[in-house]
C-alpha positions, 0 to 999 in steps of 0.5 A: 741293082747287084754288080753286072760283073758278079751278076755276069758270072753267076749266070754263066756258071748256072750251065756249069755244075759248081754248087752255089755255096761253093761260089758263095765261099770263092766270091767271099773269099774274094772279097765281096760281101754276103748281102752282094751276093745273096743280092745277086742271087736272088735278082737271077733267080727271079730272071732265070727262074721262068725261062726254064720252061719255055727254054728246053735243053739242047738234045744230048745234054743234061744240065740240073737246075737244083733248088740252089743254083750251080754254077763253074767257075769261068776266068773273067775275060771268057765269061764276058765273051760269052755272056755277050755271045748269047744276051744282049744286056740291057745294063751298061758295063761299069766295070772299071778297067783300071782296077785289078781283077781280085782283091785281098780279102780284109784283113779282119776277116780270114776266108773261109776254105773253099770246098773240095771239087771232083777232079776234073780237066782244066778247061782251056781258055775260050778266045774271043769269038762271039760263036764260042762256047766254053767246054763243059770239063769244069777246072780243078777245084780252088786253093784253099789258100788265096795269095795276096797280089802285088801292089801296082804302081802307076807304070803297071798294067792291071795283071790279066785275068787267071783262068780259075779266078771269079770276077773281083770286087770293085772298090767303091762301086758297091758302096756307092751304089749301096750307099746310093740305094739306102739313101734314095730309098730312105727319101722315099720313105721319109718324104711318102710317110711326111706327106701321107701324114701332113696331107691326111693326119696333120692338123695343119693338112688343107684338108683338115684345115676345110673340115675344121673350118666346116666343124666351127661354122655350124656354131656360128649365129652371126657375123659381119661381112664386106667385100667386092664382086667384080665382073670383068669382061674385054673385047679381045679383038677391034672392032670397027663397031664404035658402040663396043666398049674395049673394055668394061667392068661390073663391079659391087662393094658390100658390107653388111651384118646377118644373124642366122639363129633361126634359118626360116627367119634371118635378120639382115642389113646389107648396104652395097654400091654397083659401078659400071664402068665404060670407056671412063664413064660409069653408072652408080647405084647406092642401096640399103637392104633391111630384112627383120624376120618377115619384113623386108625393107629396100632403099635405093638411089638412083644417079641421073644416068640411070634415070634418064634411061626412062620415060619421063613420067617414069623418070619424075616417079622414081626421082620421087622413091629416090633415097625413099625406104619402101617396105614388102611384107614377106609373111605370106609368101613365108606361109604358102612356101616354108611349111611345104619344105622338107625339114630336112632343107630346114634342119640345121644339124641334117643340112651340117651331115650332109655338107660334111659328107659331101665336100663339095670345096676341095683343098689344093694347096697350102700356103704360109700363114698371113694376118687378116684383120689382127687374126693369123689365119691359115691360107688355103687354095681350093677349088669347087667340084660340081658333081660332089655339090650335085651330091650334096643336093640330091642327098636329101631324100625327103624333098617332094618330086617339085622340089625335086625338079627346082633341085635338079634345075639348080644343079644344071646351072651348077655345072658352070661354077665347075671352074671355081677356084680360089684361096681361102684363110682360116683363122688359126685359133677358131678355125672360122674363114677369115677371108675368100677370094675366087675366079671363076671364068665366064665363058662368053661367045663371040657378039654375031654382029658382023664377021669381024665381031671380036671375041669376048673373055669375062670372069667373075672375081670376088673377094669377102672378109668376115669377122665379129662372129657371134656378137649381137646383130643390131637392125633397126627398122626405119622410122618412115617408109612406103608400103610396096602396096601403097607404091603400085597404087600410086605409081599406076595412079598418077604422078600427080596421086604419088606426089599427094602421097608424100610424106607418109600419112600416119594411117599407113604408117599404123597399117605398116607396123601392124604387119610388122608387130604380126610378124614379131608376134609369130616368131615369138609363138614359134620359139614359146609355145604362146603369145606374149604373156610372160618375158621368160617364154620357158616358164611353165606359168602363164601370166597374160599381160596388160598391154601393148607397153608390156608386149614392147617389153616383153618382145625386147628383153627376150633374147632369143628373138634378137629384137631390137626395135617395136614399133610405137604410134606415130603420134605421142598421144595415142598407142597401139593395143594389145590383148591375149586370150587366158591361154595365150593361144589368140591374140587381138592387135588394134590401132586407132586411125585418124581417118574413121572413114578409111577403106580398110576399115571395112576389111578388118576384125569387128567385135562380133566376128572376136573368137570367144568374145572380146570379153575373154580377152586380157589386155588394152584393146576393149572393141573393135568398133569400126566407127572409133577408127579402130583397126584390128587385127588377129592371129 
């Protein structure tokens, strides 16, 4: 902002008629400098300059507005008179009345002579009546040479102001105000280029630290994880309801380990405990979950309380499946739903351009670096932003119209994780999430028992650590189980039915394992091209083997599958069978029951029914002969 007082005066002598390089050479001479004034005036001409138009001259007077700005020189005291007559000014008066009206010019730098002006009247000094204008006789023109005041001393008024003389220049208030202006504008733009550069360029930005965590995860094939999700919910108000809790919490610790290799078959195992708690008294449920490929496998232990919430012949069947592994089959549900997704829902790499064009969690905040399990890791606030998420599903454009409905139906429950926040840290040297935590709000309306119901407020806190990423994932399948099938017969059948059935025979064991030994053998022929045959499925060769003890070896020592238990015969004496056709495009897998009079015999492959006769086949299964007790099975 350029001196009001210099300011001031250039604007009153634009009505004048001095041309502005003989102000300029005064105002020098005065000792004000070059880039003050050039400030002023170029800070009138961008106010002046568009109320030329709209502003038209008094009628009789003829005033020039050249390309340089004109102006007379007027003594100190007129010009304030005057330009308080006719604006009213939206700048404080920061003139300081203590110091003298012109100051010597420095001692280094001569002023330069001012121009010759025509020879005109002097004009009279204006008094200080607000209605007054001055007269339009410009004065003589200057003295060419300036005269040095007389110090003042402490006693001494400031000298009046001379007719002639242009506005002085103030001692330290243009340093000030320049020193002001560098200083404010330097912070700007250090502090604007620092943090465009550390929010968008640097590699320590949040943003950057979310896209690189992004880049590192699609690398990732397995990893460990445990934490806790806790739902918190309180009656806000009494209540004179005595069954209303005040207080209640939900809460789930977990750990567990997960191997992603192949996203249509995970291999999992996860352990966790779920507590209820209210009023001091809690409910406990302990379970493990197995999932190798296509078999799942769930055990569960149930506490009294949650036992007595039964019927009694309920309660004495579940205190029987109590701490029991129970096994479900996932295959055929694998085969009527994965082959009808869009390859792009199983594509890795298309999933991965999809997340990155849709960030979906959004940085907010950087906070200092902390250690997490041994790991400096970067700490990071975020937030969820539902519509880009909504994005993000509805950008594969390859889904059918009925996953597109299941699609859509996601993203409107979606819409209530909008409030999803939380923090996050990045380890520094892999750039892979080390831990989360969130918050998300649950709206809850108020219970509509009685008008005095309370309110309830509720969230959802979860906190998740991760660590041994790509380290082999080791999931052992359980050496004694209940099939789910086995369970619905005996549950509908009877207490006492259920009772007979255990421990599990070693018939429905056999049965178990054939499923399992299926599921083994599809995954194998995804990944090779053939059944087992050969340990190195990239081979162009193909040598069949010579039985069920070479397909063991075979499926545990080819790495890609991450498989590290084969089912063997319950009993020692005996062992599952194995034959594969010359080409490795058929298989046989066979057991021998010790019941030949078991039901399911009736439903399975006989020899007459064996595409391309039995005898094409290599390996140890030689018949399927139903009266020997032997069970087959085929791809």
């Amino acid at each position: 902002m350029p001196d009001q007082h210099l300011l001031k005066y250039i604007e009153l002598q634009h009505k004048k008629g001095i041309p502005q390089d003989e102000i300029i050479t005064l105002l020098l001479g005065k000792g004000w400098k070059a880039f003050d004034i050039e400030d002023a005036f170029r800070f009138f001409d961008a106010r002046v300059s568009p109320q030329i138009s709209s502003n038209p001259e008094p009628e009789g007077e003829t005033i020039d507005f050249p390309s340089k700005h004109t102006s007379e020189i007027v003594p100190h005291n007129e010009l304030e008179v005057l330009y308080e007559s006719q604006h009213s000014s939206p700048f404080p008066d920061i003139r300081n009345p203590n110091l003298p009206i012109e100051k010597p010019p420095p001692h280094h730098t001569p002023p330069p002579p001012a121009p010759t002006l025509p020879q005109q009247s002097p004009e009279q000094p204006l008094e200080h009546k607000p209605q007054q204008s001055p007269t339009e006789t410009p004065p003589p023109p200057p003295s060419r040479e300036l005269k040095q005041p007389s110090p003042l001393t402490a006693s001494e008024p400031p000298p009046p102001p001379q007719g002639s003389t242009a506005p002085s220049m103030p001692r330290s208030h243009s340093k000030k105000t320049s020193i002001s202006i560098v200083v404010a504008v330097s912070i700007a733009l250090f502090g604007g280029g620092a943090a465009l550069y550390f929010g968008y360029f640097s590699n320590n930005s949040p943003n950057h630290l979310l896209l690189s965590m992004y880049d590192a995860l699609q690398r990732v094939n397995s990893f460990s994880f445990d934490g806790t999700l806790a739902i918190d919910y309180t009656f806000q108000n009494s209540s004179p309801l005595d069954v209303l809790p005040l207080d209640n919490a939900l809460q789930l610790k977990f750990d567990g380990d997960i191997d992603v290799t192949d996203l249509n078959k995970p291999t999992l195992q996860f352990s966790l405990d779920f507590e209820s708690s209210s009023r001091g008294e809690g409910v406990n449920l302990l379970a493990d979950i197995r999932y190798i490929h296509s078999a799942l496998y769930l055990r569960a232990f149930l506490d009294d309380r949650i036992l007595g919430a039964f019927a009694t012949s309920t309660s004495e069947t579940l205190r029987l499946l109590n701490n029991q592994w129970i096994a479900f089959t996932t295959g055929a549900l694998y085969d009527q739903y994965v082959p009808n997704l869009s390859p792009e829902l199983t594509n890795r790499n298309l999933v991965a351009e999809h997340l990155n064009a849709h960030p979906f969690i959004r940085a907010t905040r950087l906070f200092s670096p902390e250690e997490i399990n041994g790991a400096m890791s970067h700490h990071v606030g975020f937030m969820f932003d539902s519509k880009i998420f909504q994005d993000f599903l509805l950008s594969f454009e390859n889904l059918t119209e009925e996953d597109r409905v299941e699609t859509e139906d996601v993203v409107a429950y979606v819409e209530t994780l909008d409030a999803l926040h939380g923090e996050l840290w990045i380890g520094k040297l892999d750039f892979l999430p080390r831990k989360v935590t969130f918050d998300i709000p649950l709206p809850v309306e108020s219970l509509e028992f009685t008008p005095s119901s309370p309110a309830v407020t509720s969230s959802f806190l979860g906190t998740l650590f991760f660590n041994q990423y790509n380290q082999p994932v080791v999931v052992e399948r359980p050496q004694t189980f209940f099939t789910f099938e086995q369970i619905f017969t005996q549950f509908f059948g009877g207490i006492g039915g259920f009772e007979n059935s255990l421990p599990q025979s070693p018939d429905d064991r056999r049965l178990s394992d054939l499923q399992t030994i299926q599921s083994d053998l599809r995954n194998y022929y995804e990944h090779c091209g053939f059944y087992p045959g050969n340990a190195d499925c990239g081979s162009s060769s193909y040598k069949p083997i010579s039985g069920y003890n070479d397909l063991v070896a075979v499926l545990l020592t080819t790495s890609s599958l991450g498989i590290v238990n084969v089912p063997r015969d319950p009993s020692s004496r005996q062992s599952y069978l194995y034959a594969v056709s010359p080409d490795g495009q058929h298989y046989l897998l066979g057991a021998v029951l010790d019941d030949p009079l078991h039901p399911l015999l009736d439903s399975d492959l006989d020899d007459g029914l064996i595409p391309g006769g039995l005898e094409s086949y290599t390996g140890d299964l030689v018949t399927c002969n139903d009266e020997l007790g032997i069970y087959c099975l085929s791809d």
